[in-house]
N, C-alpha and C positions, 0 to 999 in steps of 0.2 A: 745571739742571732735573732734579727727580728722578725716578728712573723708578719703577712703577706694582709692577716684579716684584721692588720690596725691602717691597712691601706683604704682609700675610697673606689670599688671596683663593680663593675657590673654586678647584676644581680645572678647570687648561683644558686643550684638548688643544690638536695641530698641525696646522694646515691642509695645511701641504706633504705632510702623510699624507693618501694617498686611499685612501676606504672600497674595496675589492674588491666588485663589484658595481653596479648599478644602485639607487637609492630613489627611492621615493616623495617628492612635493614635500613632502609637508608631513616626512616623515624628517627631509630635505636639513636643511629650514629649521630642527625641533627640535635634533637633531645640529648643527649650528651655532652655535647659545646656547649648551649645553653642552662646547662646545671640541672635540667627537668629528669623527676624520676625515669626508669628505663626498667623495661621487664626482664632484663638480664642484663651483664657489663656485653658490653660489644666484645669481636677479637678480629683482627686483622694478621693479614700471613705478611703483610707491611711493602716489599713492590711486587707479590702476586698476587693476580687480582682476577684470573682466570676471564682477561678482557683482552690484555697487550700480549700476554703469551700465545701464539697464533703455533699450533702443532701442526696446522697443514704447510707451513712454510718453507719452503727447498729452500731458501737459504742455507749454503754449509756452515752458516755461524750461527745457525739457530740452535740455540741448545734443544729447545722445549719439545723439537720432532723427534726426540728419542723416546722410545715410548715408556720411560722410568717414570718420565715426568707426567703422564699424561692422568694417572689418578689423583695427584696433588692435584693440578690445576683445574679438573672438575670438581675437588672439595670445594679449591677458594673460592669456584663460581658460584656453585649451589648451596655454601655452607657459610662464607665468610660474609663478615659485613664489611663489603669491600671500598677501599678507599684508594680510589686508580689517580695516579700524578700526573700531572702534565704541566712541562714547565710556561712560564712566563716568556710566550711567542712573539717576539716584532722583528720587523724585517733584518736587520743588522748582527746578529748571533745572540747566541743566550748566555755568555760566559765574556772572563774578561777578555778573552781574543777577540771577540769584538767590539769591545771597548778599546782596543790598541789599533783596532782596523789589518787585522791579520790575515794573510792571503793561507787557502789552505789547499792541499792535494794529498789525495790515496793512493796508496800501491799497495797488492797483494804481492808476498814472496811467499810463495810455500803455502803452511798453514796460519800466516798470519798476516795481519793486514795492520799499516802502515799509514800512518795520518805526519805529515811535517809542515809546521806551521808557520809562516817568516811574518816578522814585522818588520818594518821599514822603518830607520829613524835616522836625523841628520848623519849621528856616529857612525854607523854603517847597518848591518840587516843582525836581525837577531832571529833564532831557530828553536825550535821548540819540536820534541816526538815524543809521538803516542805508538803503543804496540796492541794489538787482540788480539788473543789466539783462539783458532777456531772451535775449540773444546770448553773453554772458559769464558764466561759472560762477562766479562771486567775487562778494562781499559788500563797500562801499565802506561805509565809515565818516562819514558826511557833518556827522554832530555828537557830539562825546565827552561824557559824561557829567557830567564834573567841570571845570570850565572855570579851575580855580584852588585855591588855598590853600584859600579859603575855605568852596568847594563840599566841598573833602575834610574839612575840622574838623566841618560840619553830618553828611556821613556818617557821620563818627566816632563824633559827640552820639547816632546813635540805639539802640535796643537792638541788644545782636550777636542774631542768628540763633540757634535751634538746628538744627546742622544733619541733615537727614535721612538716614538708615543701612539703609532698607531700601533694597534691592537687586533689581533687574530684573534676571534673570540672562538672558532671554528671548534679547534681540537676538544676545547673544552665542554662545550655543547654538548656534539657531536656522541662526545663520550655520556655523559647525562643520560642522551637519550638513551643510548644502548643501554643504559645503565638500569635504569626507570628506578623500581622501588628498594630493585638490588643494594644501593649503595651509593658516594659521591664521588665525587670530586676532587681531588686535592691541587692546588698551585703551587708552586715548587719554585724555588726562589735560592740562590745564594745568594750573603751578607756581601756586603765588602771586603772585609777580614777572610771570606771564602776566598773570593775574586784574587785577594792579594796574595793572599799564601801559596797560591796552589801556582804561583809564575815562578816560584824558587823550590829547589828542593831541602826537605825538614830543616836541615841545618844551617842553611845560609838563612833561611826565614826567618829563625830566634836566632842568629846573629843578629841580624840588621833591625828585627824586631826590640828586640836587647839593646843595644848600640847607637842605634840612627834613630830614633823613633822619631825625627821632624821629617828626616826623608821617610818615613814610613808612613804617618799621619797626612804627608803630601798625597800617597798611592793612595790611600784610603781614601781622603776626599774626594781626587780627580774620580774614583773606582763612585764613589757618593752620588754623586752629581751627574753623571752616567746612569747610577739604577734605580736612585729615587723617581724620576719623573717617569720612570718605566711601570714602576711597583704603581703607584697613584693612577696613571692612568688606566693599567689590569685591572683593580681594584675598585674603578668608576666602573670602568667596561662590564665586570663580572663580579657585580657586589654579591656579600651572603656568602662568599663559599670558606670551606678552609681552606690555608697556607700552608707551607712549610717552608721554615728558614734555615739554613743548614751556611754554619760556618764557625759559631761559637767554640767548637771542640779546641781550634786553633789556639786560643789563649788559654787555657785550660793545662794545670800540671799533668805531664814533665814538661809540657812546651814551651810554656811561659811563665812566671808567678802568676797568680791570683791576683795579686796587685793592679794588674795590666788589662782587667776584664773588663773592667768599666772603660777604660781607656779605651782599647782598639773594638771591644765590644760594645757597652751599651750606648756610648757617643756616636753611633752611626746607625747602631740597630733602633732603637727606640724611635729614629723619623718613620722609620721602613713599618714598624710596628703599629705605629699611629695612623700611617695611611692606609695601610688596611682594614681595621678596626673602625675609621672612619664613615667608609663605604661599608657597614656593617658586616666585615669579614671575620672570621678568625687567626689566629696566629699561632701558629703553633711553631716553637723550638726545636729543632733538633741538635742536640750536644752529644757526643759520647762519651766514654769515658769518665776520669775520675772528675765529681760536680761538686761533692760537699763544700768544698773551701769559695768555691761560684755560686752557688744557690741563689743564697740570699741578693747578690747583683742580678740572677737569673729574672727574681721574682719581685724585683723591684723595676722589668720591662715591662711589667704587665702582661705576659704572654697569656693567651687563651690554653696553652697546650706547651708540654715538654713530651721530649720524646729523647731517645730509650731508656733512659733511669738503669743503667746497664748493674747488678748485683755484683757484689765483690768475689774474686778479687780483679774483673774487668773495673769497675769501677768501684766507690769508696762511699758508698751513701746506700743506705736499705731503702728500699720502697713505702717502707711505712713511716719512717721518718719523714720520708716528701711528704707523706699524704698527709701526717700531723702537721706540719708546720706549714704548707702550702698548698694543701689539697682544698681547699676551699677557693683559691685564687686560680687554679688552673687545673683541663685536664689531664690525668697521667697514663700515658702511654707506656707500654712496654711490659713486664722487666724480664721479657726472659733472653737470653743470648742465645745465637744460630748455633753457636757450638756446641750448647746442651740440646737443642734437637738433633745435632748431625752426630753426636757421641754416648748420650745419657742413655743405661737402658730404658726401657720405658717404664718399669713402675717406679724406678728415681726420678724419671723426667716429669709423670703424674702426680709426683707429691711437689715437684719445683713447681708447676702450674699451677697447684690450689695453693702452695703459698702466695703466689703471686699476685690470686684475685683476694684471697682474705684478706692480705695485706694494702690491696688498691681501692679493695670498696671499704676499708675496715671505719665505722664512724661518719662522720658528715664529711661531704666533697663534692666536689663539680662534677667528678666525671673520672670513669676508667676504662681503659682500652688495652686485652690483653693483646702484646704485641712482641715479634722477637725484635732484637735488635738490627738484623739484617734477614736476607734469606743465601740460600749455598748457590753458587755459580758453574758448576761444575756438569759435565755434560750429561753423567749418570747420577740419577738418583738413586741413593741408598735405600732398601727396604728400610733399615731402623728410622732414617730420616722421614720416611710417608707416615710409619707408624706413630711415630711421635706427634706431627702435624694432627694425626687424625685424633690424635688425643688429647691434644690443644681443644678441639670443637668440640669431642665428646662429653671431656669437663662443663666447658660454656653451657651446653645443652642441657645438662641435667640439672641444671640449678634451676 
């Protein structure tokens, strides 16, 4: 396996150097991208950010107005070095439904709410639902899109899109300001290979992924050419910030071989990566899952950033192995999983988080970011669950 620092790469610095002094979170987190010492590794509660979660909101699908939630969400504010998302806004939708020009409509029945999605094509109309319920903060996929071969060729049959280039720079500001010294930014972006997979459900996709790869490789370009001039222009609009690209996991075993990453992966990631980077952004990865047999294609995109580096037996690679062979090419994000805070007691969950930064900052590196891999959705929060969080920060700080 080859390593990342026989490549020619921006300049990083070394973690085991610490800044003299005190910074500001949003500093920590800049200085971090950039490889510069930092007076501590940052941590992030990864999408709370005690910004988007609004407790006063009578929404009955807000989870956050239960009041389980309302001491996490003042730690992430006052305690985390917070990194608030917000996706890649133009007029036309942010996903591939509107790459396909999909009409969409809601209905509430009950406790759940009801999204059906049609697109129009010569063959005839194709349908797609989504489910929420109002206790759970996630989106369930109740009918994919494309249910077959056949549904993807009629996609193929219709005209491609153009796609649209102006730019909302709004949300992202807007968030900034509120932000100030607290914390940034993040952009938020699905790959192609996102775009693509998520219009079949698991098994038809590494069918046809398996099988068809010319009709697959067609979806991915039409899906290309659609979000490349989107990324670039974001990118001009709102240079300097960090990214997130989130779609890699898809080629990624059991899904696909390892063989297939560079294929459906780096052939399409790599423009998206470069135009960010251009406009002096960052890019950060997100894969889940099992990465060891990926890595090295990983870290041969050049990413600024991977993210969650998830510990076995979620995934198949240690943390310190990243950081030895690629911790100098990118920063490492994560490694602890939402289930070891929602389940670990806490003085096992306290020795999972010092392993996580000895092994993230351990030797020379760009950068580490303690992070879970997700956060819990569920409408109560668990005492164990806050306690854990608060031990996340507790570690951070004492170092």
């Amino acid at each position: 396996m080859a390593s990342c620092q026989d490549k020619t790469l921006r300049p990083t610095g070394a973690t085991s150097r610490r800044h003299s002094g005190s910074m500001t979170r949003r500093q920590r987190l800049m200085a971090t991208l950039r490889g510069e010492p930092v007076d501590r590794p940052a941590v992030s509660f990864y999408e709370l950010n005690g910004l988007d979660e609004d407790r006063s909101d009578g929404d009955p699908w807000n989870i956050y107005s239960h009041p389980s939630w309302w001491p996490l969400l003042d730690l992430a504010r006052e305690h985390t070095d917070r990194i608030v998302m917000r996706g890649v806004r133009l007029t036309d939708g942010p996903r591939a439904m509107g790459a396909l020009g999909a009409e969409r409509s809601v209905t509430c029945a009950g406790d759940a709410r009801l999204e059906l999605q049609t697109v129009h094509t010569p063959a005839g109309d194709l349908t797609a639902r989504t489910r929420r319920d109002r206790d759970v903060n996630t989106v369930w996929v109740t009918e994919h899109l494309l249910k077959g071969v056949e549904d993807l060729r009629a996609v193929l049959a219709m005209p491609a899109p153009t796609p649209d280039t102006t730019v909302d720079t709004g949300p992202v500001l807007e968030a900034e300001q509120a932000l100030g010294e607290a914390g940034i930014v993040m952009i938020d972006t699905p790959d192609p290979l996102c775009l693509g997979a998520e219009l079949f459900d698991m098994a038809t996709f590494t069918v046809i992924a398996l099988t068809e790869p010319a009709l697959f490789h067609a979806l991915l370009e039409r899906l290309q050419a659609w979000l490349l001039p989107r990324i670039e222009a974001t990118a001009a609009a709102l240079p300097g910030r960090l990214w997130r690209m989130v779609g890699p996991e898809y080629a990624t075993p059991p899904y696909l071989p390892p063989r297939l990453f560079r294929e459906y992966v780096n052939r399409y990631d790599a423009p998206l990566i470069q135009a960010i980077q251009r406009h002096g952004g960052y890019a950060r990865l997100h894969c889940h899952g099992r990465i060891a047999r990926v890595i090295e294609a990983i870290a041969e995109l050049e990413p600024d950033g991977l993210d969650p580096i998830e510990p076995p037996p979620q995934g198949d690679v240690e943390l310190q192995e990243v950081r030895q062979r690629y911790g100098e090419c990118m920063v490492l994000f994560g490694n602890l999983e939402v289930s070891e805070i929602e389940n670990l007691p806490t003085d096992t969950f306290r020795e999972r988080v010092q392993r996580a930064i000895e092994e993230g900052t351990a030797g020379n590196g760009r950068g580490f970011v303690l992070m879970p891999s997700s956060c819990p959705y569920g409408r109560e929060l668990s005492p164990l669950t806050l306690r854990n969080y608060e031990t996340m920060v507790e570690v951070i700080e004492r170092l």
